[in-house]
VOGU-3710 file (C-alpha; in Angstrom, 3 decimals, decimal comma):
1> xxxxxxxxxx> 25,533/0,648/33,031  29,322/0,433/32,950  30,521/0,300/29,334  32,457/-2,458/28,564  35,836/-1,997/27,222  38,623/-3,960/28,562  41,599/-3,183/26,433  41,006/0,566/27,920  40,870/-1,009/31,724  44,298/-2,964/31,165
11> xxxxxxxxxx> 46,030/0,100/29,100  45,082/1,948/32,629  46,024/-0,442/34,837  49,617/-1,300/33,272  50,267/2,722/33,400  49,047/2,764/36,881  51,363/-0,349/38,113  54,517/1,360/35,640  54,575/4,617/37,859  53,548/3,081/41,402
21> xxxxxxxxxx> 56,817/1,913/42,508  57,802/5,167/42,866  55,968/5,818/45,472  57,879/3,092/47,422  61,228/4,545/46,626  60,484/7,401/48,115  58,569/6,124/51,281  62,031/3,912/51,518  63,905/7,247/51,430  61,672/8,749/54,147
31> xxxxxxxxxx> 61,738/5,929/56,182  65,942/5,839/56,209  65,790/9,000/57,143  64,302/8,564/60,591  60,703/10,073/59,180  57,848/8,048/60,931  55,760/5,697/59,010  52,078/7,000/60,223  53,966/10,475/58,923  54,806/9,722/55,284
41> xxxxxxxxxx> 50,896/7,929/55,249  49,593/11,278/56,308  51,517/12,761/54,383  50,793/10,395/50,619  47,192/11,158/51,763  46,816/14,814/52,354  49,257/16,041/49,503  47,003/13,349/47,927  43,499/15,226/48,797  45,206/18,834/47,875
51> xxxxxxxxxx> 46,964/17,760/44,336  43,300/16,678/43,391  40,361/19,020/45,446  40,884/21,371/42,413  40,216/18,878/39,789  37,151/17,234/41,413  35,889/20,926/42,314  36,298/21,586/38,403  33,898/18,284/37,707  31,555/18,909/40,586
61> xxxxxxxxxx> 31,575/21,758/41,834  32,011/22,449/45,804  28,936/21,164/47,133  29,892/17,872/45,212  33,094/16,963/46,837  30,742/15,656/50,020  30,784/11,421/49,092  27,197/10,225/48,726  28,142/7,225/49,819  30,162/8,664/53,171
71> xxxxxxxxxx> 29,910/5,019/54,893  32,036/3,079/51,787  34,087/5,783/51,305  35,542/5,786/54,846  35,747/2,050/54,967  37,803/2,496/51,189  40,096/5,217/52,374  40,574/3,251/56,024  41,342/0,225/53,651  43,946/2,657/51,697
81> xxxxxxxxxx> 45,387/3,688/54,821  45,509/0,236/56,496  47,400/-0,699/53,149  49,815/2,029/52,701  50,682/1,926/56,402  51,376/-1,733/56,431  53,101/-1,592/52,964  55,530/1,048/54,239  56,411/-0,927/57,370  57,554/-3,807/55,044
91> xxxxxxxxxx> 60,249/-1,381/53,484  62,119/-1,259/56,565  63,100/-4,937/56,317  62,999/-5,706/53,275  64,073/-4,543/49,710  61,293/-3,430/47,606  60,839/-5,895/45,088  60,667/-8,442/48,165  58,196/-6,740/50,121  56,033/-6,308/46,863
101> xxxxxxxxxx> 56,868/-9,970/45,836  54,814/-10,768/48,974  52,410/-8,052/48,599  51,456/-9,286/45,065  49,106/-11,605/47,519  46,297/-9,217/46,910  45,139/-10,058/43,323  44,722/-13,521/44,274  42,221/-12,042/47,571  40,528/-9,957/44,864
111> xxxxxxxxxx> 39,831/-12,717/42,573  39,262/-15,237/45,440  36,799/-12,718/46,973  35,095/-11,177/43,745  32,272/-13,883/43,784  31,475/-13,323/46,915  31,851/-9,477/47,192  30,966/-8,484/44,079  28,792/-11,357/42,142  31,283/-12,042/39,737
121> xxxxxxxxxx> 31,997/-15,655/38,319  35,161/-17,151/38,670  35,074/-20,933/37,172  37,141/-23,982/38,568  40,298/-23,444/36,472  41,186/-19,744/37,642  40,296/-21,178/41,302  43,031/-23,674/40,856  45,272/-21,217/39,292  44,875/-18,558/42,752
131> xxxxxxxxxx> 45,486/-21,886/44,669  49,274/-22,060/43,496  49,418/-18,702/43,025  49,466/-19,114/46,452  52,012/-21,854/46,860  54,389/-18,914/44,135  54,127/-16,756/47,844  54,940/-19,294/50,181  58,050/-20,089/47,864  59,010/-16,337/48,057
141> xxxxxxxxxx> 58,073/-16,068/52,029  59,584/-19,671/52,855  58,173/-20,262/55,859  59,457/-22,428/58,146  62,926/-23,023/56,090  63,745/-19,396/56,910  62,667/-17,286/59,835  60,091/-15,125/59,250  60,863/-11,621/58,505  58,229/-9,280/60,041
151> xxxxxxxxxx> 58,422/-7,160/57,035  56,853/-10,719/55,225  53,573/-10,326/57,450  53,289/-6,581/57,150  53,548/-6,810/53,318  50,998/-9,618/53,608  48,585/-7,624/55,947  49,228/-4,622/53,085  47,703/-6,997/50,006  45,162/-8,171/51,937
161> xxxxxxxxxx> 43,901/-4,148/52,953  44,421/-3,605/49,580  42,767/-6,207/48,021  39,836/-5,395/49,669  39,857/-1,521/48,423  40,137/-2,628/45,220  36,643/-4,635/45,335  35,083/-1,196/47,013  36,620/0,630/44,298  34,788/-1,598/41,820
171> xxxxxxxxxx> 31,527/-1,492/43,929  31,454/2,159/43,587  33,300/2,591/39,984  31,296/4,431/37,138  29,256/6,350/39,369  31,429/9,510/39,629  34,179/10,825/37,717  37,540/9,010/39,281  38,968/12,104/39,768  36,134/13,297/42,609
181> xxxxxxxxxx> 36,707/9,250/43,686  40,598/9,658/44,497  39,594/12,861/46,290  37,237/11,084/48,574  40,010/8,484/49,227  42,601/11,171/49,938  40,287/13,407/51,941  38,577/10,894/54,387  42,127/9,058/54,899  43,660/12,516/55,754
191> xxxxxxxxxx> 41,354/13,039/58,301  42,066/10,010/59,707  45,101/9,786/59,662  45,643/13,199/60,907  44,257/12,070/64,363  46,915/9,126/64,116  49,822/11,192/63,312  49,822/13,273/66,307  51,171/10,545/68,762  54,316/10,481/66,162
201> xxxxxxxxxx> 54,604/14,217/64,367  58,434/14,928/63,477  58,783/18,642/61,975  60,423/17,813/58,494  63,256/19,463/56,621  61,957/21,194/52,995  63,490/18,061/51,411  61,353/15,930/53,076  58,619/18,513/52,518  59,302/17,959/48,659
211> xxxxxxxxxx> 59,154/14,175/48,836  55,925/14,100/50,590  54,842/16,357/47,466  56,304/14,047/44,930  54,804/11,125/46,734  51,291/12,054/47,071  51,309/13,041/43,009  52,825/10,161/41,922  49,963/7,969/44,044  47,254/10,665/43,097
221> xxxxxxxxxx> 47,878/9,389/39,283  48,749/5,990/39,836  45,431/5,431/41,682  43,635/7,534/39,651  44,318/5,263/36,467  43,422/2,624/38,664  39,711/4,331/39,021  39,955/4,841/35,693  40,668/1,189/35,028  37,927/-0,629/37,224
231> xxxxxxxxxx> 35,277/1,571/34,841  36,092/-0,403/31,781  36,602/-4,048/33,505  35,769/-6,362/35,821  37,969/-7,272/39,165  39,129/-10,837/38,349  40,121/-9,394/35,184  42,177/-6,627/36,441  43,809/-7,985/39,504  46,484/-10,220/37,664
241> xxxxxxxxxx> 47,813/-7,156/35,697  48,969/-5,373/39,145  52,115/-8,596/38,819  53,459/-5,786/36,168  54,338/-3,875/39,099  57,376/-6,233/39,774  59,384/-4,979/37,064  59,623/-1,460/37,526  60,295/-1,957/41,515  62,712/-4,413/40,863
251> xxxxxxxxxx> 64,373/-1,637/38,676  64,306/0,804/41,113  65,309/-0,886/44,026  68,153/-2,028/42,472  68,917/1,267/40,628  68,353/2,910/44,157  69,376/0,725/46,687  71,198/-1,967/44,760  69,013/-4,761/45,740  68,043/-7,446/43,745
261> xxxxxxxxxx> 66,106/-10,783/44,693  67,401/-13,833/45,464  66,703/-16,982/42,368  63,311/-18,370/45,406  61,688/-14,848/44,891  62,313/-15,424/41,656  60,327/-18,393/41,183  57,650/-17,644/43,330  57,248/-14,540/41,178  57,224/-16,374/38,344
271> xxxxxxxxxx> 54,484/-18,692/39,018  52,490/-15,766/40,578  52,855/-14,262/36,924  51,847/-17,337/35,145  49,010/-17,790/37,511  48,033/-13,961/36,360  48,816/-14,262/32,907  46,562/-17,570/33,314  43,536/-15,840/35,110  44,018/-13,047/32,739
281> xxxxxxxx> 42,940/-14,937/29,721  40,542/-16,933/31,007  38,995/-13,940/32,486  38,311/-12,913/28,820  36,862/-16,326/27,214  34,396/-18,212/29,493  33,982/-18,392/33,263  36,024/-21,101/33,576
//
């Protein structure tokens, strides 16, 4: 039985969603550099799997780090990997806050999907407010009155992958400690993307050694808050709160790459946050 706490699951997920962007900045950096995107995934995930095999060995011990569910932890980690890959390919065209304006698609999937997935009830009045949370990213994306960017679709094709990790993460939450969970994740993904990586290996510089390093802690917590969070409450609860994530990217991008979004992002991401803010509430009262 999962205990129920939900003012522990938000604290968790607002921490995880204040240090994530991070992560972006420095997959940006890489990227500039000439570093190949399959190569900074491989590398998030196996710095990931090292920064936390001695933490889940501590809880475990060695002959628990083997996933007793092996099937839904590879389809989780491919999910991961699917998402980070995708998510990384948007930073090449577009700023961050842009690509993750569009990304922000994957709360609405996770609430859409939660009765269906996971059993969970979500009334008529958060269904209407995913439907224009969905018209808040076609205002950002614009389709048809701009051309499309092809960083729009691979930021969409990231929140989707992502979306659906989160409601595996939820299937599987409270059954081991998150810590041995984001080593499963990081381990599984590594392998596979270790067979990917070979088609594109560069040998990096110790800089780029140190970012891959920096990256894979900063997801390794992030994600591991986000474990953390899915123990205390349910999906449709959660999902809105990842819309916090805009305001620390848009910091960064603009304190790192001077970008800032244009007044349409703007107001799609402002009627993506009411929609959360909206879901958020009633997610608390009645299943309405």
């Amino acid at each position: 039985m999962r205990p129920s706490t939900p003012l522990k699951g938000i604290a968790l997920m607002l921490a995880a969603m204040a240090i994530l962007p991070g992560i972006d900045v420095l997959a940006k950096f890489l990227g500039q550099e000439g570093v190949p995107v399959m190569q900074i995934v491989w590398a998030r995930l196996t710095f990931g799997a090292l920064l936390a095999l001695p933490f889940a060995a501590r809880h475990t011990g060695l002959g628990g780090l083997i996933p007793d569910q092996p099937g839904i932890h590879t389809l989780r980690a491919s999910l991961l990997m699917a998402a980070t890959f995708f998510f990384f390919c948007a930073l090449k065209y577009l700023p961050i806050a842009d690509a993750l304006a569009i990304f922000f698609v994957q709360p609405l999937v996770l609430t859409a999907l939660s009765p269906l997935i996971l059993k969970e009830t979500v009334g008529p009045r958060r269904w209407a407010a995913v439907c224009v949370g969905f018209v808040g990213t076609l205002i950002i994306i614009r389709p048809g009155i701009t051309a499309i960017n092809p960083g729009s679709l691979f930021a969409l094709a990231a929140g989707t992958s992502l979306a659906l990790y989160f409601l595996l993460t939820r299937r599987i939450s409270g059954r081991t400690k998150a810590i041995v969970t984001t080593f499963h994740t990081n381990a599984l993904g590594c392998l596979l993307a270790s067979v990917l990586v070979i088609f594109v290996w560069q040998t990096p510089t110790l800089s780029q050694w140190g970012q891959f390093l920096a990256l894979a802690a900063i997801a390794n917590v992030g994600h591991y808050f986000i474990v953390r969070a899915y123990d205390h409450a349910e999906a449709s609860l959660l999902a809105p709160l990842a819309y916090t994530e805009m305001v620390t990217s848009t910091l960064m991008g603009l304190i790192f790459f001077g970008d800032f979004p244009d007044e349409w992002t703007f107001l799609g991401v402002a009627i993506l946050i009411a929609c959360a803010i909206y879901i958020s509430t009633r997610g608390q009262k009645t299943p309405a």
